[in-house]
N, C-alpha and C positions, 0 to 999 in steps of 0.2 A: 563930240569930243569925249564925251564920257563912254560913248561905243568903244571907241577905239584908243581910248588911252593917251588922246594927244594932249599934253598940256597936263591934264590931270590923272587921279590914278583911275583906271580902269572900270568900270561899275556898269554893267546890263541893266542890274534893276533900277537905275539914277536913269540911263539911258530908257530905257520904257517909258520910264516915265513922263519923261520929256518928250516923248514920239510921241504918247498917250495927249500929252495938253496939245499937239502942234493939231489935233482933230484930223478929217480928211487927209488933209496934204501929209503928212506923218503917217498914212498906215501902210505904206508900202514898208519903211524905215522898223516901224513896231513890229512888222510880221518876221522879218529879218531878226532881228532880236528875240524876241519871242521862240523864232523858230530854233537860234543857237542854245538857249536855256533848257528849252524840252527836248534837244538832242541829246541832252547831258544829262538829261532823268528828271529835272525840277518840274515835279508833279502841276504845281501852282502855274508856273511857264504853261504848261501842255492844256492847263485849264482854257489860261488867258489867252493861246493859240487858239483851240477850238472856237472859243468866242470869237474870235476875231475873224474865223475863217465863217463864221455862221454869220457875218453883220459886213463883210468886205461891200463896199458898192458894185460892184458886179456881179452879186450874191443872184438875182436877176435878170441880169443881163442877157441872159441865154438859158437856150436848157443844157447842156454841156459845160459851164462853165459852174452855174448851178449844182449842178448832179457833183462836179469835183469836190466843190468846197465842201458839201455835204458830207461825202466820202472822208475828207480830209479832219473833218469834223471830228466825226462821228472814231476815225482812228484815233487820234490824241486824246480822246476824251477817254476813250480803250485802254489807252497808257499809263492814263494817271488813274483810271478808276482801279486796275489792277498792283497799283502802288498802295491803295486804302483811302482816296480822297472821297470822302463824300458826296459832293458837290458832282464830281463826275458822273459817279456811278446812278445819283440824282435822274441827271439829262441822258445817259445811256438811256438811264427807264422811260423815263418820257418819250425818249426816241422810238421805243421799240412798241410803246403801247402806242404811238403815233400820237402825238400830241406836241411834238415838238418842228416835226417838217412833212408832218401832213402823208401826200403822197409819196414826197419825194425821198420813202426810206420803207423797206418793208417792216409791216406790223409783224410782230412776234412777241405772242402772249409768255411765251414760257425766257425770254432774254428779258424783257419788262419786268416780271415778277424778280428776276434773279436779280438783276442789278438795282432794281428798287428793295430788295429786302437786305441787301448788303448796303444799303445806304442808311434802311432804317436801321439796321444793328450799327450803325457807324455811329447812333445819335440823333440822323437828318430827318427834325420833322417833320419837313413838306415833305420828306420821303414816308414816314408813316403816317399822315394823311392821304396821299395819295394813291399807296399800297391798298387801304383800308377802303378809300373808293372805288379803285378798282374791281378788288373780290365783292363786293359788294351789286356795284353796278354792273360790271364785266363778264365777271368768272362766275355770276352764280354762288357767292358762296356771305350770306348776312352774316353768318353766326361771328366767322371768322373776323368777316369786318369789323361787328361791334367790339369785340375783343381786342383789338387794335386799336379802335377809337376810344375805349374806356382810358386805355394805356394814356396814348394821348391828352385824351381830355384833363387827365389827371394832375397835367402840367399846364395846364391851363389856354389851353391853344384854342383860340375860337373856334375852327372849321371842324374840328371835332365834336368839339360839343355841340356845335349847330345841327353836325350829326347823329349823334347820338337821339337831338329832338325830333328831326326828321324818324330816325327809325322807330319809336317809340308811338311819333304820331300814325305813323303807317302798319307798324306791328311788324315788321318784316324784320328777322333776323331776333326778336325781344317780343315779347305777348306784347299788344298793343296797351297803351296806360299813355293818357291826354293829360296828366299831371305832371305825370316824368318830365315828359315833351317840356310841356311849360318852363320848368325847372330847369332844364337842359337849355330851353331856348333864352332864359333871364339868365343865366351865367355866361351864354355867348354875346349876347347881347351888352349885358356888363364888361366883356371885352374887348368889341368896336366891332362885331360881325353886325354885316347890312343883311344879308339875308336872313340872318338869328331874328333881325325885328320884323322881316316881311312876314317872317311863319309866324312870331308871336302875336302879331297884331290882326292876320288873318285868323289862328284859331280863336285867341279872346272874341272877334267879332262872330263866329259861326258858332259860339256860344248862347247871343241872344238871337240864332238864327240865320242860316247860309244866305250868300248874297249868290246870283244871278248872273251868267255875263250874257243878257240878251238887251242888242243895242236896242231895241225896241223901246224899253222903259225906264233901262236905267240911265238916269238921268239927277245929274246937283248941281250945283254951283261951282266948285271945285276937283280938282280931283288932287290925290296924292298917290305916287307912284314911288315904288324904290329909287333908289338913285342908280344910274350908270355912269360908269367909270371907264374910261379906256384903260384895256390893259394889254401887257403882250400876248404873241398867241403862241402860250404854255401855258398848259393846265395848272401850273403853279399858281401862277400869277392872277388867272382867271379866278379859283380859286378864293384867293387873297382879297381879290375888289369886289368881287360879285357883281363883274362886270354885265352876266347878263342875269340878273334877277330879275328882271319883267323885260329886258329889252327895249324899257322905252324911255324915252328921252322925259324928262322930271319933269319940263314946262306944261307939259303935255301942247305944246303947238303946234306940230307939225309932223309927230312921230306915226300916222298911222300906218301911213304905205311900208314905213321903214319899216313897220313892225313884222305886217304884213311878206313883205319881200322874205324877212329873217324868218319870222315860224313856218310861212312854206317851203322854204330850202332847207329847215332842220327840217320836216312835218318828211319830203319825199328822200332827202337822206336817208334816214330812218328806218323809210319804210322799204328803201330798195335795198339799201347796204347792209341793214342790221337788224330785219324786222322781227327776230323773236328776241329781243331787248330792249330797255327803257318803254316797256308796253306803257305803264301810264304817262309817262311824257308825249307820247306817239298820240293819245287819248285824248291830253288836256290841249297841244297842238291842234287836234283835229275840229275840236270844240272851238279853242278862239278864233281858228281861219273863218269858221264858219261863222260868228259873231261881229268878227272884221268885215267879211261880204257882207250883213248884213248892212254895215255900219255906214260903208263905201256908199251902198246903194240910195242910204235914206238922204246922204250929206254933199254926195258929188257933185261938184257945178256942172260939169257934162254930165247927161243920164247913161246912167249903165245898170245893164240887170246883172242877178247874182248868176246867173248862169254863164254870162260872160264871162264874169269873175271865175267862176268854178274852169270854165275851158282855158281859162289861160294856166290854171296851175296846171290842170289836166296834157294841155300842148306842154308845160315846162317838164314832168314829166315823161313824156311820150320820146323829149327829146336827149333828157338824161338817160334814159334805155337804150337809146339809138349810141349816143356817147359813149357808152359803158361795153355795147358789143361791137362794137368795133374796137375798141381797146383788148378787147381780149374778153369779156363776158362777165357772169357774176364774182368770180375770182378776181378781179382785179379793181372788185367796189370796195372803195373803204371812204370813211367820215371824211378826212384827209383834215383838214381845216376847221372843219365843223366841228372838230372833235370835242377840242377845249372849251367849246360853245355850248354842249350837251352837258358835260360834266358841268361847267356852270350853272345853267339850270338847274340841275336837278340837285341844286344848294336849297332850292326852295321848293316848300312842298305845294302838290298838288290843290288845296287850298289856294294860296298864295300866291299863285301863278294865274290861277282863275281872276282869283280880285285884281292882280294888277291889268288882265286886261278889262274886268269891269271900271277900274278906274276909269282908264283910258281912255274908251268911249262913254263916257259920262258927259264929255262938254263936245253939245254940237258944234260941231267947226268942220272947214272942207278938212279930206283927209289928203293935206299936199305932202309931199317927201320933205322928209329930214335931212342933214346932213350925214347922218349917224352911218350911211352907208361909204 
């Protein structure tokens, strides 16, 4: 009634709204709407289309129908980002740095940079956070990053300052200074960053002495792990939860394989897609698969040797190469998915990342699968 004026006076946005609560059954009705509003220029409309064309239930359904709503996306968000909306010009970047639909859009460094630095002069700042990761982890370029994160930080936004601790603890982009870090990581921390306390609790403890991740010895009565969070798959979001700061499930019951499964699919991404980048993620990866193999072998209720273990990533391998030339070759490898999974990580420093999988294997147990996949 409200669409069309019967009864009452006239109103799209009353109408949306009520498509919006009717859930599923309503989104054929909201994209109709939706779609009359952003025909008319209402930036906010063209937002809420996109969205909607990014989340439709057939968004999956096929690769062709797929590939459309993507297109269709990715247009109206085109619309309103050239209007001045933040928010668009936001997910343009994401889009283009691939972090937002993976494969299904090509990466392009120099559209990412532009639509994300129009977003961060707009104010947006998951956009200069993001920015600031990028040039950082991406593009080669720390100085820049820090400069952007100080910005940030200034206004008090955890994922900066967490960074700011990260850089300081690594020296990359700032002489290296373990006080800074500290500093940096007790103000992110003071603001609900998970990762801020995984780095501060790893460096305080490599203080009275580095810890170890060889399944061999390390061994307590408990273990404590970061928390994970489900989050979406946008680097925004990833981000925000620190969904993968150690990758493992908190109980520690059941998370090995999972884990396992996750660092080797980032571990041979990495190293086929993107291998002069995130060098020491590539490192501390390499390090825990091997700590996990050992970990599998001592704990399995079926015996298996680590060699096993090693040919099975080595066959997953053997077979994403096979994958990837028939697709068209090294040109056509990129993270896709993974993506927002990497930038997560590397919220926590190399330190941190260690300890959590020494936690991990700290308590004998079989290593059965998680849900977490």
């Amino acid at each position: 009634m409200y669409e069309t004026g019967d009864g009452v006076a006239q109103d799209l946005n009353k109408a949306a709204y009520f498509f919006k609560l009717g859930g599923p059954g309503g989104q054929g009705d909201l994209l109709r709407v939706y779609a009359r509003q952003a025909e008319q220029g209402d930036a906010v409309a063209q937002v809420n289309l996109a969205k909607l064309y990014e989340s439709l239930p057939h968004y999956y359904k096929d690769e062709a129908s797929a590939n459309r709503n993507v297109a269709e996306a990715v247009a109206w968000y085109g619309k309103a980002a050239a209007q001045g909306n933040g928010e668009a010009a936001l997910s343009l970047g994401l889009i283009y740095a691939g972090l937002k639909y993976g494969n299904r859009w090509p990466k392009d460094d120099s559209e990412a940079k532009k639509w994300l630095t129009t977003a961060s002069d707009l104010g947006n700042q998951n956009a200069q956070v993001m920015l600031a990761q990028l040039y950082w982890r991406e593009w080669g370029e720390p100085e820049k990053a820090f400069s952007l994160y100080e910005k940030v930080a200034e206004q008090g936004v955890n994922e900066a300052e967490n960074a700011l601790g990260l850089m300081y603890e690594s020296g990359e982009g700032i002489p290296h200074d373990d006080d800074k870090a500290v500093e940096w990581y007790s103000r992110a921390v003071a603001h609900g960053s998970k990762p801020a306390k995984a780095n501060l609790d790893a460096l305080m403890e490599s203080r009275s002495g580095d810890r170890n991740i060889d399944a061999k010895t390390e061994r307590s009565d408990t273990a404590t792990q970061p928390s994970s969070t489900s989050g979406e798959t946008n680097g925004v979001e990833y981000l925000k939860s620190g969904n993968m700061v150690a990758g493992f499930d908190r109980s520690g019951h059941g998370a090995v394989l999972c884990s396992w499964q996750i660092n080797y699919s980032i571990m041979l991404g990495l190293k086929i897609c993107d291998p002069d980048r995130h060098r020491q993620l590539q490192d501390d990866l390499a390090k825990s698969e091997d700590a996990i193999n050992d970990f599998i072998v001592q704990n399995s209720p079926t015996p298996v040797t680590k060699e096993q273990l090693e040919k099975r990533i080595s066959d997953a391998e053997s077979k994403f190469r096979a994958e990837l030339q028939k697709a068209g070759g090294a040109d056509k490898c990129t993270l896709g998915d993974m993506g927002p999974m990497v930038m997560s990580m590397e919220q926590v420093s190399s330190r941190a990342r260690l300890k959590g999988v020494a936690d991990l294997l700290s308590v004998p147990r079989p290593p059965v699968m998680n849900p977490c996949l």
